[in-house]
MARLUM-129620 format. One record per residue: residue in one letter; x, y, z of N, C-alpha, C in turn. Coordinates in steps of 0.001 Angstrom, whole numbers, plus 500000, padded with zeros to 6 digits. Example, Ala and Ser with C-alpha at 12.3 -4.5 7.8 and 13.67 -1.06 7.14 Angstrom:
residues 2
A513190494310507800512300495500507800513200496700507800 S512850497750507080513670498940507140512900500030507870 
This chain:
residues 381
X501543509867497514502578509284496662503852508978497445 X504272509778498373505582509721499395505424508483499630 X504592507593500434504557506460500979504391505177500243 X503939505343499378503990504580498020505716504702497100 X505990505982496834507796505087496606508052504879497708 X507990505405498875508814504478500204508410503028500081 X507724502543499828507569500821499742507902500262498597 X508413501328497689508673500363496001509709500747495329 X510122501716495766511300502601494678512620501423495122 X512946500813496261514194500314496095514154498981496023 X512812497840495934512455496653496057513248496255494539 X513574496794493651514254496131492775516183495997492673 X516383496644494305517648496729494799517642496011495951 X516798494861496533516727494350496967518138493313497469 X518266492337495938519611491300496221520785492446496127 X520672493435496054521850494157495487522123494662497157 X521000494842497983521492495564499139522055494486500412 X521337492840500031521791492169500912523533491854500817 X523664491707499227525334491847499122526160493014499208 X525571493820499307526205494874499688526408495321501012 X525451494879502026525581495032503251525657493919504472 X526091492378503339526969491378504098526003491021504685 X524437490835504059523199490027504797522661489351504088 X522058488483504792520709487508503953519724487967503260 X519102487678502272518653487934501567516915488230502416 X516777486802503399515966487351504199515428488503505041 X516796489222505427516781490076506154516734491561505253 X517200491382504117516954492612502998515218492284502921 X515241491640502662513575491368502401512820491931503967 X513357491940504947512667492361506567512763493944506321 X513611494935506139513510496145506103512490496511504997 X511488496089504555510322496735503779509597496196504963 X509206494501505445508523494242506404508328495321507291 X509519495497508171509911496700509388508948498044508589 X508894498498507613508172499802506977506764499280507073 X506255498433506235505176497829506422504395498286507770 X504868497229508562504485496999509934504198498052510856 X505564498357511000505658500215511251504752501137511318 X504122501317509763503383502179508817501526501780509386 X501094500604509283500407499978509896499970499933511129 X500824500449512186500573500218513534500263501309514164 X501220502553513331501552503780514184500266504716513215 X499714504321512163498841505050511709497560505104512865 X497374504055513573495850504442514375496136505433515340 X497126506212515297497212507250516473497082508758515421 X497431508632514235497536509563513365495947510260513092 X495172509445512516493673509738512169493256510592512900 X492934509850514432492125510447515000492547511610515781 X493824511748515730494950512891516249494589513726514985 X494230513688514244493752515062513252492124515129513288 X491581514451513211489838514243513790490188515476514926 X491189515696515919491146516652516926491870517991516666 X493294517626515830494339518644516364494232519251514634 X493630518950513558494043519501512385494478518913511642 X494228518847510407495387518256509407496349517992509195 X496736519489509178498312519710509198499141520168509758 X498576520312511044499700519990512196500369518347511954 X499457517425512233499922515824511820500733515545510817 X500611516418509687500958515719508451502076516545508878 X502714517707508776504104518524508613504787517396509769 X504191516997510820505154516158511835505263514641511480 X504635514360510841504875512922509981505762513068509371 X505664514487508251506796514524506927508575514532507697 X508801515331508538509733515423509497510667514180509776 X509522513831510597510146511926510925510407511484509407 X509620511548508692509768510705507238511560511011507219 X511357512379506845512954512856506151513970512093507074 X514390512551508088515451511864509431515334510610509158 X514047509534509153514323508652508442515045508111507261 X514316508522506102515210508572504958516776508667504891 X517049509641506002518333510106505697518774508800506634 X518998508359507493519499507141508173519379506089507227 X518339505921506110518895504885505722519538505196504495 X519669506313504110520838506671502802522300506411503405 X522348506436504554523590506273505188524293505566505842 X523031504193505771523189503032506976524299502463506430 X525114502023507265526475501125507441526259499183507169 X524965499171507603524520497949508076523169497535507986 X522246496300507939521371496534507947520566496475509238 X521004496410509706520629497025511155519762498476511471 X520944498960510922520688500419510829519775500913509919 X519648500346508599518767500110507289517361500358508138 X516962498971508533516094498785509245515528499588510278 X516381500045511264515737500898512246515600502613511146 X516167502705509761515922503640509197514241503560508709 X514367502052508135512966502019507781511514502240508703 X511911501669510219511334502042511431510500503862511480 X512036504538511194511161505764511349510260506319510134 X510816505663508616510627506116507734508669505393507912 X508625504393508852507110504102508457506449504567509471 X506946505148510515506120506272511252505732507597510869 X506691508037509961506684509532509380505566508781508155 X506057508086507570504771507788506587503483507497507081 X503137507197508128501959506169508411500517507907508090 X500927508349508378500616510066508634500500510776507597 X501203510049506601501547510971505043500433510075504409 X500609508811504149499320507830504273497650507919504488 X497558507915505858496202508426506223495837509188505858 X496576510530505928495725511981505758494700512251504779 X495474512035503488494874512666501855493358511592501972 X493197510586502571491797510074502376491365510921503457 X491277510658504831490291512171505073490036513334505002 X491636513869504706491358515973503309490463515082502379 X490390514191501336489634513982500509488062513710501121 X487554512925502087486499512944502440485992514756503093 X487099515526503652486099516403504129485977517342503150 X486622517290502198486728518487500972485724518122499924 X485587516789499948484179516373498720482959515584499293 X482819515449500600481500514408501350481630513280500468 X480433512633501460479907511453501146479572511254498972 X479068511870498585478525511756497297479516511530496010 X480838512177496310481949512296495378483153511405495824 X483041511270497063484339510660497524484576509391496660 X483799508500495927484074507315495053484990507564494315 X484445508475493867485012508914492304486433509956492656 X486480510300493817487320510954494391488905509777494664 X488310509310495269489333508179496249490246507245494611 X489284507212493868490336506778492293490983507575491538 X490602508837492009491675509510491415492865509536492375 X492571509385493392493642509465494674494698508094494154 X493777506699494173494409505720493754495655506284492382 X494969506303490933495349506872489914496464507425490571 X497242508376491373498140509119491751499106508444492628 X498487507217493335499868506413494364499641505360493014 X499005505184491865499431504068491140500290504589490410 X500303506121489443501552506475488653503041506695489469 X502821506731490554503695506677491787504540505504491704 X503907504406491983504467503012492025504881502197490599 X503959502843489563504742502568488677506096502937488035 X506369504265488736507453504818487944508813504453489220 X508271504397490704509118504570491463510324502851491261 X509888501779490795510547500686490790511465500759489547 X510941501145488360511980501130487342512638502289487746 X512561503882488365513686504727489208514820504104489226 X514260503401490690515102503158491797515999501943490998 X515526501207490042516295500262489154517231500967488365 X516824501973487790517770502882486725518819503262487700 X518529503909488720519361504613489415520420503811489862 X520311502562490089521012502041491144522111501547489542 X521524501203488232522270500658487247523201501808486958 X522906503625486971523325504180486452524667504849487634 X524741504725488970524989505134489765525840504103490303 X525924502731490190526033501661491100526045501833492424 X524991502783493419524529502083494298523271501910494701 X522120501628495504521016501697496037520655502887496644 X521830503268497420521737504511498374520729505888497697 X520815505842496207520642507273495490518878507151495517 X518421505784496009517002505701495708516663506401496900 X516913506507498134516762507214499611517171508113499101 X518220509071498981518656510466498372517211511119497660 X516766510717496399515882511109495954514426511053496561 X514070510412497281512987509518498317513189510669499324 X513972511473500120514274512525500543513781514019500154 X514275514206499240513759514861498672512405515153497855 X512061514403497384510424514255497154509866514689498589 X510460514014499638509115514256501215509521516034501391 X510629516567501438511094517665501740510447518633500670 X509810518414499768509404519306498661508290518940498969 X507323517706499011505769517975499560506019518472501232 X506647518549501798506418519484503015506706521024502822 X507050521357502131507034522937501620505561522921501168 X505025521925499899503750522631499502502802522320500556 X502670521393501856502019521402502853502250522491503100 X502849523064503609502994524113504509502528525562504019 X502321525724502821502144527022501704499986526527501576 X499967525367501773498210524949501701498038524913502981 X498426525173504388497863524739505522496343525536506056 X495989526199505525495136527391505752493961526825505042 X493637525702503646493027524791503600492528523745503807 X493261523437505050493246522423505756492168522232506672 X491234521262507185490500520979508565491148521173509792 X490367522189510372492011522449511526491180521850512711 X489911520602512599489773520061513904489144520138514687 X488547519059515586487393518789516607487946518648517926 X488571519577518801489338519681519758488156519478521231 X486835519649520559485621519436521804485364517612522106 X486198516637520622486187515701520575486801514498521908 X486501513499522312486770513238523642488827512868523279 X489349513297523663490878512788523786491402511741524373 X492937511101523925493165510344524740492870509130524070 X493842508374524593493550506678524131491877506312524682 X491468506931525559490005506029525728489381506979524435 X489186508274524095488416508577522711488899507980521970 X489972507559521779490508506604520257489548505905520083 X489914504948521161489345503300521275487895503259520748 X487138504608521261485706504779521500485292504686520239 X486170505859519438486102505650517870486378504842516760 X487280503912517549487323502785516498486090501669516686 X485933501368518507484980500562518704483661500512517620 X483344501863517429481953502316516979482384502033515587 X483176502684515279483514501739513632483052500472513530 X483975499819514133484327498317513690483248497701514258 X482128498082514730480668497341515284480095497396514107 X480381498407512905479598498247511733480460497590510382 X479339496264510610479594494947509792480090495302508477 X479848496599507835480226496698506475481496496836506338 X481479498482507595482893498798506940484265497807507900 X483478497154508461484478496384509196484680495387508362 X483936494341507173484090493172506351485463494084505217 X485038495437504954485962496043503839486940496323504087 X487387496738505303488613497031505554489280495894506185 X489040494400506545489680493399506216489850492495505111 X488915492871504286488858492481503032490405493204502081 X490372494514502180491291495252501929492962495115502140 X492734494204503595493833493616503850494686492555503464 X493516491736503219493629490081502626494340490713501490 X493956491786500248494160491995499063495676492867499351 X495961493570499883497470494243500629498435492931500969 X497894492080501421498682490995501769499666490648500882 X498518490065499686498804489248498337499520490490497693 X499712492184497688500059492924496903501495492695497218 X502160492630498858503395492738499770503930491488499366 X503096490504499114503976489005499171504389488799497477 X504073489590496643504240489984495538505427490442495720 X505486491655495700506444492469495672507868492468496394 X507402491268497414508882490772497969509560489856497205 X508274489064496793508384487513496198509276488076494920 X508609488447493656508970488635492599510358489038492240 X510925489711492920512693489867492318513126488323492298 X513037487965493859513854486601493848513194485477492540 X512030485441492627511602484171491680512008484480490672 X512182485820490005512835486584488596514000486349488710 X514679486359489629516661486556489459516712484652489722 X516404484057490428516262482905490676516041481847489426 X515177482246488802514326481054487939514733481600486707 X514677483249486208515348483317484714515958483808484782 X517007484431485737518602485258486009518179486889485553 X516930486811485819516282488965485368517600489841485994 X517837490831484624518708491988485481517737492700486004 X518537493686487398517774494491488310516471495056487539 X517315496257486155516688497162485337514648496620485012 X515320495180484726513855493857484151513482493393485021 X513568493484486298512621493119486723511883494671487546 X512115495528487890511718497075487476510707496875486684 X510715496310485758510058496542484161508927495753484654 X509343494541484790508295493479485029506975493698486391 X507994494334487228507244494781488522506358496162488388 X506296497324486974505598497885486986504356497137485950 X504543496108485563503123495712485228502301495665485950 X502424495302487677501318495601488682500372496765488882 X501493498463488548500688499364488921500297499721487536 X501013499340486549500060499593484948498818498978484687 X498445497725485524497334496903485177496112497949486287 X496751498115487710495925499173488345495529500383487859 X496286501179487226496061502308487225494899501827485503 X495353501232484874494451501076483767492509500755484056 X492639499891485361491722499523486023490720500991486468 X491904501731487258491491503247487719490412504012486802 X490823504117485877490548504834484455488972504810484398 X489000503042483966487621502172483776486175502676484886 X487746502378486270485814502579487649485838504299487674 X486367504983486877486230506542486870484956506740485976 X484729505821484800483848506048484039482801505425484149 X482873504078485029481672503628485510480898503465486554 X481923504551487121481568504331489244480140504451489106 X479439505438488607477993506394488854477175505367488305 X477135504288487713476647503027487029476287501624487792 X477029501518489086477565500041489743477171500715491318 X476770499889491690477615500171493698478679500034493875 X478992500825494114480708500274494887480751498948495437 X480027498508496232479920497292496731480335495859495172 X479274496411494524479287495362493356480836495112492766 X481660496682492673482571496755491931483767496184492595 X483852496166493958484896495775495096484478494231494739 X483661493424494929483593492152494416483918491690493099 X483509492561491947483595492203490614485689492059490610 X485854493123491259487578493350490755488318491951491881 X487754491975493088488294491010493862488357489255492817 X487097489161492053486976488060491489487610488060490381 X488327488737489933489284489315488789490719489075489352 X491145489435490478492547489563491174492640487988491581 X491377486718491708491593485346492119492019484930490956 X492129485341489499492695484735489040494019484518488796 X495119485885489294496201485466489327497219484356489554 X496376484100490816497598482643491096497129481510490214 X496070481627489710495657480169488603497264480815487649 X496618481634487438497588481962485829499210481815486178 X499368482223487668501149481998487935501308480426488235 X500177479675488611501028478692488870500654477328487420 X499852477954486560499897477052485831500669477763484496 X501243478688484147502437479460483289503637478688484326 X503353479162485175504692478201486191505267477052485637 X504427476028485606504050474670484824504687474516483162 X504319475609482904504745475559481451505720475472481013 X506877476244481771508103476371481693507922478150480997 X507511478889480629507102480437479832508121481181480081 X508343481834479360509659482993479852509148484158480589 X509968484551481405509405485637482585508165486560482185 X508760486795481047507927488453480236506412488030480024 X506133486647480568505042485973480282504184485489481867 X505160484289482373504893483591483247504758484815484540 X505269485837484203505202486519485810504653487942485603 X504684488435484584503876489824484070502625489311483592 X501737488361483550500419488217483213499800487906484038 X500065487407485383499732487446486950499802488394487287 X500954488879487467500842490283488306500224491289487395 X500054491210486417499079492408485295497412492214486123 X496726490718486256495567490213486665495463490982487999 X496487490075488976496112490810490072495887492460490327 X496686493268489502496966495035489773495531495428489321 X494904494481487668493811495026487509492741494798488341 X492274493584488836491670493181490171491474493860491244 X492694494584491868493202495368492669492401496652492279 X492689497352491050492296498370490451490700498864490656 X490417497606490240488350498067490609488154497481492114 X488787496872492729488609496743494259488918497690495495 X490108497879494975490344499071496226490243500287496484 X490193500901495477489459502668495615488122502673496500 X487638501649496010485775501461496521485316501103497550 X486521500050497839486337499614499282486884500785500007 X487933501191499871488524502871500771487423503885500985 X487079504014499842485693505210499744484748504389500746 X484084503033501205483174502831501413483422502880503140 X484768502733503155485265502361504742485479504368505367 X485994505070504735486060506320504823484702507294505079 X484166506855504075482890507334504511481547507156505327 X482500506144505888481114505622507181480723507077508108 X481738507530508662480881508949509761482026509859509160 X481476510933508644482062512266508717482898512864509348 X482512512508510972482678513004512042484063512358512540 X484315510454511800485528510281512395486095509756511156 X486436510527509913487143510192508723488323510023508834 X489429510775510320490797510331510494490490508977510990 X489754508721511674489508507293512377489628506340511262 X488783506451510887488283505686509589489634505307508988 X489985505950507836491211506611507171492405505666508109 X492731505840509557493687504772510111493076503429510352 X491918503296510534491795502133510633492394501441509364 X491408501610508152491920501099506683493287501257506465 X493892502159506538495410501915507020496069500272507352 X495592500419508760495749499387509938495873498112509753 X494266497814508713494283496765508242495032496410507298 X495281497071506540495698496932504776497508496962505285 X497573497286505727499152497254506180499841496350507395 X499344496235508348499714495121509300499034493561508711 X497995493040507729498236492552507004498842492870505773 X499424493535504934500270493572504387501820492783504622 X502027493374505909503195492822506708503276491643506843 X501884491228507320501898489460507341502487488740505998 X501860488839505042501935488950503841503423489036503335 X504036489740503540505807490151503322506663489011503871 X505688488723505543506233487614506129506045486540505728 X505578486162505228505100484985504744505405484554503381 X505664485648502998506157485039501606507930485064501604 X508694485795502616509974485773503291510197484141503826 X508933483497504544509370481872504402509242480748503421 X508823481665502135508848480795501116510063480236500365 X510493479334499975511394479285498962510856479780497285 X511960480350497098511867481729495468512214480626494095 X512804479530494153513092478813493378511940478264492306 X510720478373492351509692478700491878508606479062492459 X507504479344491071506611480146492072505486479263492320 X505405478833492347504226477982493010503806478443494795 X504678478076495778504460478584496410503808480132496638 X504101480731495931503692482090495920502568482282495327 X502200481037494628500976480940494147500010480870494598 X500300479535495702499571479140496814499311480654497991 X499694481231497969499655482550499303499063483283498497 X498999483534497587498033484479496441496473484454496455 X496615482639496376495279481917496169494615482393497883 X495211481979498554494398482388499645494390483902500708 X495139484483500209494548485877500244493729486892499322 X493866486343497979492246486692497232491327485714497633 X491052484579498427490164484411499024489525485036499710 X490228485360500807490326485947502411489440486974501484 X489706487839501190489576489180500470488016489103499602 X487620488359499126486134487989498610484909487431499627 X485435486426500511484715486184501192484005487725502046 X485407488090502475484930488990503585484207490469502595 X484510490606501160483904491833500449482370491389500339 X482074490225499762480548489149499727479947489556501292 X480634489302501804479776489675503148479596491389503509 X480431491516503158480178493294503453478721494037502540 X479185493394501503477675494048500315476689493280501182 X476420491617501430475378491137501677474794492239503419 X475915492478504141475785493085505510475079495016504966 X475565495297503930474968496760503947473320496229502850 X473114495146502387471639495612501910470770494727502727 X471419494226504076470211494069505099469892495144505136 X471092496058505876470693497739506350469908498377505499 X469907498635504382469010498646503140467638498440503335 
């Protein structure tokens, strides 16, 4: 959940932080990028650094960086400083991130982890839903942004106490495992040679993309096109994780029914319809509560039966390298993510169409490559 409000609790303080800290709106929009990216890059050293050294050795030194982070940017002067706050805040996260999918793979194997990994979802989705209208309240009730980091602080500093009181449950590690950037490599190589979980965890990405270019996109096209206060578009922006987590619910009761495979396609072909629906409500002229909460409702539910399954399916390829695993899916889903942030940062917000268009083709990206992953595991079959 930590790393999940770190990417959402202050996105509805977005225009509020570029005028407040005498920047472009672009560049308020780059300090989630900078987390993103960050979070994404520095996770492939995390995984397999617990594959060796333990759980929670990794995770208490992730949470660490998290906090020092946090606190630099409760305090930044500039966004400069913002930014290099967000820097550390997505290294300390990248770690807080990874972990709970491989504690979850080694605590329930191969057989449960499906049904496992949505409840995991279920928990960064009540997360993200509550963390945007927060960080909106807060900033209305408080007038500033700063109090969303204050609290964002504290949340990491209170799950590092209950880390630290569970460490004795923890996997404490394959230290006979080969070390070193050449064992990394070795372990990802051997991953990513297998066509499945390699189609899912770029598939996963394509769909992270379209989640980031969302979530940047949407304040501006809201404050832009129908003048949304902060508080409403909060409101509007938790229709994403309400349509997910509702989704959650559903593949809890029907996982044991479907392949996962089937269900990662069924929800992907569910999430393509968003940009039909944003850019032809677009068209209409519709009032926000319409034109931009019934897209992003589509996509979250889409999202909802797609990504638990694909995580579970990419996680559970070898036992043996579930931190591996665990950063790779990371890796992908977040350095495209980033792309994604970027890309919708060169859009113009004045409507959404454009954003429509970047939607449309990252639930592409995201089907093609899931279609191939099912068709690639029932050769193996």
């Amino acid at each position: 959940m930590v790393s999940v409000v770190a990417s959402t609790i202050y996105v509805p303080s977005l225009p509020s932080i570029a005028i407040s800290l005498g920047t472009s709106a672009t560049m308020a929009q780059f300090s989630l990028t900078a987390f993103v990216l960050t979070f994404g890059i520095v996770q492939l050293w995390h995984g397999p650094a617990s594959d060796r050294l333990g759980r929670y050795r990794v995770l208490a030194g992730s949470l660490v960086v998290f906090v020092i982070g946090t606190a630099v940017c409760a305090l930044a002067p500039n966004i400069e400083t913002l930014i290099a706050g967000r820097v550390l805040q997505g290294l300390g996260a990248a770690g807080v991130g990874v972990l709970p999918r491989a504690i979850a793979r080694d605590q329930f194997g191969h057989e449960a982890s499906a049904r496992v990994f949505t409840y995991l979802s279920m928990a960064a989705s009540a997360a993200a839903t509550a963390s945007p209208v927060i960080g909106g309240g807060l900033e209305s009730l408080t007038g500033t942004w700063r109090m969303s980091f204050v609290l964002l602080g504290l949340l990491a500093a209170w799950v590092l106490l209950l880390s630290a009181r569970r460490a004795p449950l923890l996997a404490a590690g394959s230290p006979e495992r080969p070390t070193g950037v050449r064992g990394y490599i070795a372990d990802y190589w051997s991953l990513m040679r297998r066509a499945p979980f390699a189609f899912n965890v770029i598939g996963g990405g394509f769909l992270r993309a379209g989640f980031y270019a969302f979530i940047v996109s949407v304040p501006f096209v809201l404050t832009n096109m129908y003048d949304t206060s902060v508080a409403g578009v909060g409101v509007i922006m938790m229709t994403l994780t309400l349509a997910f987590l509702g989704a959650n619910f559903i593949v809890v009761r029907i996982a044991h029914r479907f392949r996962p495979e089937t269900l990662v396609v069924a929800g992907t072909a569910i999430s393509m319809l968003s940009p039909i629906a944003l850019a032809l409500l677009t068209l209409t002229n519709a009032g926000p509560f319409v034109a931009v909460s019934l897209p992003v409702a589509l996509f979250g539910f889409g999202n909802g039966f797609a990504v638990p399954m694909a995580n579970s399916l990419a996680v559970g390829a070898d036992p043996r390298m579930a931190g591996a695993g665990s950063s790779l899916l990371g890796f992908w889903a977040y350095t495209m993510g980033a792309g994604g942030a970027v890309a919708a940062c060169l859009l113009t917000h004045n409507t959404a169409l454009p954003l429509a268009t970047l939607l449309a083709i990252a639930t592409s990206g995201a089907l093609i490559c899931f279609v191939s992953a099912r068709v690639a595991t029932l050769r193996r079959l």
